[in-house]
C-alpha positions, -999 to 999 in steps of 0.1 A, spaced: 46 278 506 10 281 489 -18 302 505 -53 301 490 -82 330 495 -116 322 498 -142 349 491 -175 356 503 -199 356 477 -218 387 486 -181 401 472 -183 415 438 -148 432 433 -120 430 462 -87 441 459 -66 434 491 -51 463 504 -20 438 517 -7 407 506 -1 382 537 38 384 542 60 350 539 94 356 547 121 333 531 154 329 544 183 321 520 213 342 533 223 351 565 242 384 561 233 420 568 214 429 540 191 397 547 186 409 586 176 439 576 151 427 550 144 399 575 133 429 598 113 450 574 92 423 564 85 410 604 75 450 607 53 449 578 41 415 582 20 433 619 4 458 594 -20 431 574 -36 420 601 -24 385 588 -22 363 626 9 347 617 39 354 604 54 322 580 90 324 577 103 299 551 140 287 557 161 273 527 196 281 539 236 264 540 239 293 568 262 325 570 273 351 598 263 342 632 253 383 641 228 383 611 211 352 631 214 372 658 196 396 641 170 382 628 161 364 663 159 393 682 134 406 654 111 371 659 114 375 700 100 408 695 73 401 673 39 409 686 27 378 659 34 346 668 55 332 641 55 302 621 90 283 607 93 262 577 119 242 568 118 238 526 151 222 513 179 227 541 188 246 571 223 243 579 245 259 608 224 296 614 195 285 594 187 256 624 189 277 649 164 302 634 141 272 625 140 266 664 128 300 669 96 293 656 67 295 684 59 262 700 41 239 673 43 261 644 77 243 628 76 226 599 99 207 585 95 193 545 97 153 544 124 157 518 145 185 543 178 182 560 191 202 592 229 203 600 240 218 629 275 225 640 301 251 659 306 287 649 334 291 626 354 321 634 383 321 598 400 346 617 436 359 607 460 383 620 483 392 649 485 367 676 465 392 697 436 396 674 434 361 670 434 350 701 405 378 706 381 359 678 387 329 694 373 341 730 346 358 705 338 321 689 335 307 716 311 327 735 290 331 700 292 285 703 281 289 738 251 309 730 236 293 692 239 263 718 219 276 747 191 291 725 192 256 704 186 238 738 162 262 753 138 260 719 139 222 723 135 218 758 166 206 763 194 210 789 216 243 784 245 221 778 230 195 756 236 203 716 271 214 726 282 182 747 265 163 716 283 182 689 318 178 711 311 140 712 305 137 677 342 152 673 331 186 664 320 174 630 291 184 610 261 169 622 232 161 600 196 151 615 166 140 590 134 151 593 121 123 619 155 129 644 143 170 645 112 160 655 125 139 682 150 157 692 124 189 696 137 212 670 107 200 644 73 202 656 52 188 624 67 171 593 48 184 565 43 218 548 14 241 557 -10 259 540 -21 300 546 -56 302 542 -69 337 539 -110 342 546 -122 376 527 -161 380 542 -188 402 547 -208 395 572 -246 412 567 -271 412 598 -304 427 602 -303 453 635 -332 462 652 -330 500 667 -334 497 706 -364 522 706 -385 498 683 -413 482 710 -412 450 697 
């Protein structure tokens, strides 16, 4: 993502005392949530309006997602997704996060969605214990999927079930359709540096 700055003219020197912040989203793991949430923190300190988060992503723990979405529900900025390249299994549910017609998607992009993958091992017990945990992460991805789209609770996972459970792959023009995608195109920051200069007359001048 670009951003361009215009300055006012009556500027002579300016240095910005913060950069805007765009987030990018590559790995979903703990070290990325945590970035994910230092940079939504710093991003209210700019006094940028928006907060761009740029997703380009096969995916990675569910609880990182996790993560990261309760950092964008809490966010005081409205924030702005971007789909650049890919956003497979977590990264298309964080796309959806973004606030209503602020989600991009690049004409060239691809979504995949599909069920939480547990690879768990182990006694019979704790197995059977990551399974009930897999399927109550599924349950949810699914629910938030469908409530960002509009959709009914139930819809992405009846979809994905009658699609045999396999990956499922959705173009630009299908996210749109389907809800996930609000614009197909990227955006542009523009940042407007100004001084405004006005001429004041005192209150105890008799005009």
């Amino acid at each position: 993502m670009h951003w361009t700055t215009n300055y006012d003219g009556k500027i002579k020197e300016l240095e910005l005392r913060h950069s805007p912040v765009i987030i990018r989203v590559n790995k979903f793991d703990e070290d990325s949530a945590r970035n994910f949430a230092n940079d939504m923190a710093r991003a209210h300190n700019t006094g940028q309006p928006i907060i761009p988060v740029i997703i380009d992503s096969y995916g990675g723990q569910v609880y990182s997602l996790m993560s990261m979405i309760s950092a964008i529900n809490s966010s005081e900025l409205p924030v702005a997704t971007i789909v650049e390249g890919k956003a497979m299994s977590c990264g298309v549910i964080l796309f959806s996060c973004g606030a209503e017609g602020l989600r991009f998607i690049t004409p060239e992009a691809t979504l995949m969605i599909h069920d939480v993958s547990s690879g768990a091992w182990g006694k019979n017990e704790e197995i059977q214990a990551s399974a009930k945990e897999t399927k109550r992460l599924n349950k949810r991805i699914y629910e938030i999927l469908s409530d960002n789209c509009k959709k009914p609770r139930d819809y992405f996972w009846k979809e994905v079930q009658r699609r045999g459970r396999a990956d499922w792959f959705v173009t630009p023009k299908k996210a749109k359709k389907l809800g996930i995608a609000d614009v197909i195109g990227m955006p542009k920051l523009h940042i407007d540096v100004k001084v405004d200069i006005n001429l004041a007359i005192p209150e105890d001048i008799d005009i």
